[in-house]
C-alpha positions as CSV (number, residue, x, y, z in Angstrom):
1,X,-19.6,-0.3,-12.6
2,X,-15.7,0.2,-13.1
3,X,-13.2,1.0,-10.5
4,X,-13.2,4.9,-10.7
5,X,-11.1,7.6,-8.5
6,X,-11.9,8.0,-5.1
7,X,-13.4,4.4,-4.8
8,X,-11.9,2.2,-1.9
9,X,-9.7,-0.2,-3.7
10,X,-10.7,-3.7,-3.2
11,X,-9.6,-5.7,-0.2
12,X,-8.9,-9.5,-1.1
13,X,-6.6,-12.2,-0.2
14,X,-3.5,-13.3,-2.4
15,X,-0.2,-15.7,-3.0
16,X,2.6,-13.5,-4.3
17,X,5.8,-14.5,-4.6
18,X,6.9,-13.6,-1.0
19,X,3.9,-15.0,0.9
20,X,0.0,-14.7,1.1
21,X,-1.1,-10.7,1.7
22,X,-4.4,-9.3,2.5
23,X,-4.3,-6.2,0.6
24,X,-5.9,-3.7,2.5
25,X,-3.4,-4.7,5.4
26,X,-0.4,-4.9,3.2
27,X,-1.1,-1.3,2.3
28,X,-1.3,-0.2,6.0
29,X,-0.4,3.4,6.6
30,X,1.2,3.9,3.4
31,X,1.1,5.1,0.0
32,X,0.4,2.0,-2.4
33,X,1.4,1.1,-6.3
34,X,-0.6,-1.7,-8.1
35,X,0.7,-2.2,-11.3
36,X,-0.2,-5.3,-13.3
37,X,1.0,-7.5,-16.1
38,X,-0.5,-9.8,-18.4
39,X,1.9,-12.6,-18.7
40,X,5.8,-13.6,-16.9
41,X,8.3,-13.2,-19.2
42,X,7.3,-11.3,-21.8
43,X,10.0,-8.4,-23.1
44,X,7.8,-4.9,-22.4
45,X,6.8,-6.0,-18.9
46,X,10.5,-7.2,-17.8
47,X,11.9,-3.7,-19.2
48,X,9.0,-2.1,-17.0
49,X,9.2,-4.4,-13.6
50,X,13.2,-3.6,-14.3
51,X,12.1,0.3,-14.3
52,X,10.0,-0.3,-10.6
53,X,13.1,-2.5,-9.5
54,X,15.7,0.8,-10.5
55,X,13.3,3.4,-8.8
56,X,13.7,1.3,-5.2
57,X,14.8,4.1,-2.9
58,X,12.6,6.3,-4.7
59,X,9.5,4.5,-3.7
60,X,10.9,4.5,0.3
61,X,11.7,7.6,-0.1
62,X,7.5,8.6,-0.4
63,X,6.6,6.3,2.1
64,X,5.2,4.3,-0.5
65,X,4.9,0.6,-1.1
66,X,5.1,-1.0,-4.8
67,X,3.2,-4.5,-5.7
68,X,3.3,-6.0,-8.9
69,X,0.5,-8.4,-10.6
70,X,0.7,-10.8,-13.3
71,X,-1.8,-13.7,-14.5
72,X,0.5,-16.6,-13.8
73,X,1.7,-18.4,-10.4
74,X,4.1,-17.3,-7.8
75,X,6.8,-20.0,-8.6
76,X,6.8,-18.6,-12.0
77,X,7.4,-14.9,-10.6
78,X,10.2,-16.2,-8.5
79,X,12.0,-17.3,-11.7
80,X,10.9,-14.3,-13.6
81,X,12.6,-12.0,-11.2
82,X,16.3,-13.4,-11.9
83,X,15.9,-12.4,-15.4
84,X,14.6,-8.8,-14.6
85,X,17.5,-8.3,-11.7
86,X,19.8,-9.3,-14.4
87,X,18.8,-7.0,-17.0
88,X,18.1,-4.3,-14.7
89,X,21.1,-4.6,-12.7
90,X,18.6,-3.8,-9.5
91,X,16.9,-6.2,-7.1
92,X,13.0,-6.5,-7.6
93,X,11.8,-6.6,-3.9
94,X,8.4,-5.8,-4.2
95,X,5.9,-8.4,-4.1
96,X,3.8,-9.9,-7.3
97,X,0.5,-11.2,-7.1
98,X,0.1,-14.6,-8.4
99,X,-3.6,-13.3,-10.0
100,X,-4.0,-17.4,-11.8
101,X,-7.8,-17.0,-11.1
102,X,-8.3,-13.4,-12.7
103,X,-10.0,-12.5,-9.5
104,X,-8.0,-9.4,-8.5
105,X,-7.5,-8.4,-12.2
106,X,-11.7,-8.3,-12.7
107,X,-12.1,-6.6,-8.9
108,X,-10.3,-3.9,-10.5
109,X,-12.3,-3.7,-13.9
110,X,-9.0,-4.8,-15.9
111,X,-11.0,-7.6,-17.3
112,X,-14.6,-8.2,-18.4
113,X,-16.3,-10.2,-16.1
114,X,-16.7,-13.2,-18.2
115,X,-12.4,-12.9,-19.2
116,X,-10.9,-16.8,-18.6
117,X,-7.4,-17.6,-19.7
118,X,-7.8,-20.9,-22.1
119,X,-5.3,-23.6,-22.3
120,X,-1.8,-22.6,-23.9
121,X,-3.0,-18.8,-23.4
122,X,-0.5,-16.0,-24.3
123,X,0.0,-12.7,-23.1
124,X,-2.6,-11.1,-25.8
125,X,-5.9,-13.4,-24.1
126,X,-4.8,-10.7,-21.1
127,X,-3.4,-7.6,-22.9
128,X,-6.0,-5.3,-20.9
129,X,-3.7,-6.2,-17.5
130,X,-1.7,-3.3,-18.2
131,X,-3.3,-1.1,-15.3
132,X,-1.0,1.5,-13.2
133,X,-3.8,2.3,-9.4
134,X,-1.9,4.8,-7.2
135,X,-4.0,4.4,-3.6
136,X,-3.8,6.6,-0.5
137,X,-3.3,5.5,2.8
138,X,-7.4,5.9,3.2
139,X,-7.4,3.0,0.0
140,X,-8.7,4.9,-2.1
141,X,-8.2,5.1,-5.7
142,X,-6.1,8.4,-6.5
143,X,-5.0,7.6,-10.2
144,X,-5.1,5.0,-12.8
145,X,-3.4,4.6,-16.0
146,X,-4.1,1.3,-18.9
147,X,-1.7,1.2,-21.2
148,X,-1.8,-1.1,-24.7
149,X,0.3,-3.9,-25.1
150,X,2.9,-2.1,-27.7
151,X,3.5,0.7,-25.0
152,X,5.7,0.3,-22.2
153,X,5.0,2.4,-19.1
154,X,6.9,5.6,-18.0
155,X,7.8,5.1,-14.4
156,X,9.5,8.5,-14.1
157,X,6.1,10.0,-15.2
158,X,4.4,8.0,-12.3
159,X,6.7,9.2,-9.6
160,X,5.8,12.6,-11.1
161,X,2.2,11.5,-10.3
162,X,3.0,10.4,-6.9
163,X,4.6,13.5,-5.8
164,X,1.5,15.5,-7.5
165,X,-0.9,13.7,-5.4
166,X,1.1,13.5,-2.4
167,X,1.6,17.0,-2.6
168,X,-2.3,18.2,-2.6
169,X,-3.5,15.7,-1.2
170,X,-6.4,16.6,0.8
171,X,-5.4,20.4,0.6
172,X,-6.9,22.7,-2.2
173,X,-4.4,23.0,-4.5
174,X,-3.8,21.2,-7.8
175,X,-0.5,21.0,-9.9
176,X,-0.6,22.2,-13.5
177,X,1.0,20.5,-17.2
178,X,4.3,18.9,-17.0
179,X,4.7,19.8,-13.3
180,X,7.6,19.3,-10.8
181,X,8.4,19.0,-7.4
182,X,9.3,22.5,-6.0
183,X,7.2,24.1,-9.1
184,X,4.7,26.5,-8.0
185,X,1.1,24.7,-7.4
186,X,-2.4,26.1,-8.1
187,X,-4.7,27.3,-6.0
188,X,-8.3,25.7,-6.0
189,X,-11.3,27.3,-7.5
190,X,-12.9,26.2,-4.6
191,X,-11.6,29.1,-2.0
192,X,-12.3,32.3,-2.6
193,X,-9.4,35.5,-3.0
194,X,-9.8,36.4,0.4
195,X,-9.9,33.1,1.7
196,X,-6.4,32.1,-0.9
197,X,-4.5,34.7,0.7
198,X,-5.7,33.8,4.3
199,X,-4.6,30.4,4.0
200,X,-1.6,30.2,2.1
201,X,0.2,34.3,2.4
202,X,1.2,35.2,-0.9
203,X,-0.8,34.2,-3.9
204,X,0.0,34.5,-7.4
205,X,-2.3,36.0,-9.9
206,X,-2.1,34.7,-13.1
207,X,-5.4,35.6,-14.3
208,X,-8.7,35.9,-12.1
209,X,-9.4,31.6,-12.5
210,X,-5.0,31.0,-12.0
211,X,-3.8,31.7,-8.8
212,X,-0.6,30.3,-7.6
213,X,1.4,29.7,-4.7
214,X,5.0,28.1,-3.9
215,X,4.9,24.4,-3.6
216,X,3.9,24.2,0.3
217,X,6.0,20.9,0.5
């Protein structure tokens, strides 16, 4: 069985390029990014780790920590990161996880279980590393994206994400298409009219099934 939402991520022990981290406590109190990455220097993934790097005070801005996975070692990450500070023009001070093994990349069903990485392997005998986990502070699984090899990630649409689930998390609202930060938020199916207007004041009827209220952040 895959990693679905709402499953506690997997705890395990890692090298990155910084040090060894136990993931569960590396995540602490805080929000939490996984994203991962077949192969060091290969050109979508350097534009994309380049993106994370340029979103830096975003991130701390949410409380929320970014970590970075590829399949190759930490020495290799440690040169890797010159060449996306350079092009980004931003320092890349999150963490990667040196994943040599697979071991992380098959906990979180980015691999089948019988994946290995042959001799002289390229990025494409990993392609499916291409995962985006957004985690709560609980560790659990809020989001995840997998994107192809030919499609580089947009980072701007998961700090969107972020601030969605941050923004109802564990409170019954949800946000609707293309939403924003400040937008107007839904209100849950799951309360009643009465029990809507109790709880938040002034509710929005947009029809009978699409209430809304301002964004209580």
């Amino acid at each position: 069985m895959g990693l679905r939402i709402n499953d506690t991520v997997p705890n395990f022990t890692a090298e990155t390029d910084q040090g060894t981290i136990t993931f569960h406590d590396w995540i602490g109190d805080s929000w939490a990014i996984l994203f991962s990455h077949p192969k060091d220097f290969t050109p979508v993934c350097t534009t994309e780790f380049g993106a994370v790097a340029q979103l830096a005070k975003e991130w701390e801005k949410r409380g929320t920590k970014v970590i970075g996975l590829s399949v190759d070692g930490a020495e290799e990450h440690v040169k890797w990161k010159s060449d996306i500070s350079g092009y980004a023009g931003a320092e890349a001070g999150f963490p990667i996880i040196a994943d040599t093994s697979l071991e992380v990349s098959k906990a979180f069903d980015m691999l089948p279980a019988d994946a290995y990485l042959p001799d002289g392997r390229t990025a494409a005998d990993s392609a499916s590393v291409r995962s985006v986990f957004i985690i709560a502070p609980n560790k659990k699984v809020q989001l995840i994206m997998t994107y192809p090899m030919s499609v580089g990630r947009n980072f701007a649409e998961v700090l969107r994400a972020l601030d969605a689930l941050q923004t109802t998390y564990e409170t019954p609202i949800a946000t609707g298409a293309n939403w924003v930060k400040g937008q107007d938020v839904i209100v849950a199916l799951t309360l009643s009219d009465e029990d809507a207007k109790q709880k938040f004041g002034n509710v929005d009827f947009k029809l009978p099934y699409l209430r809304t209220i301002a964004d209580p952040s």
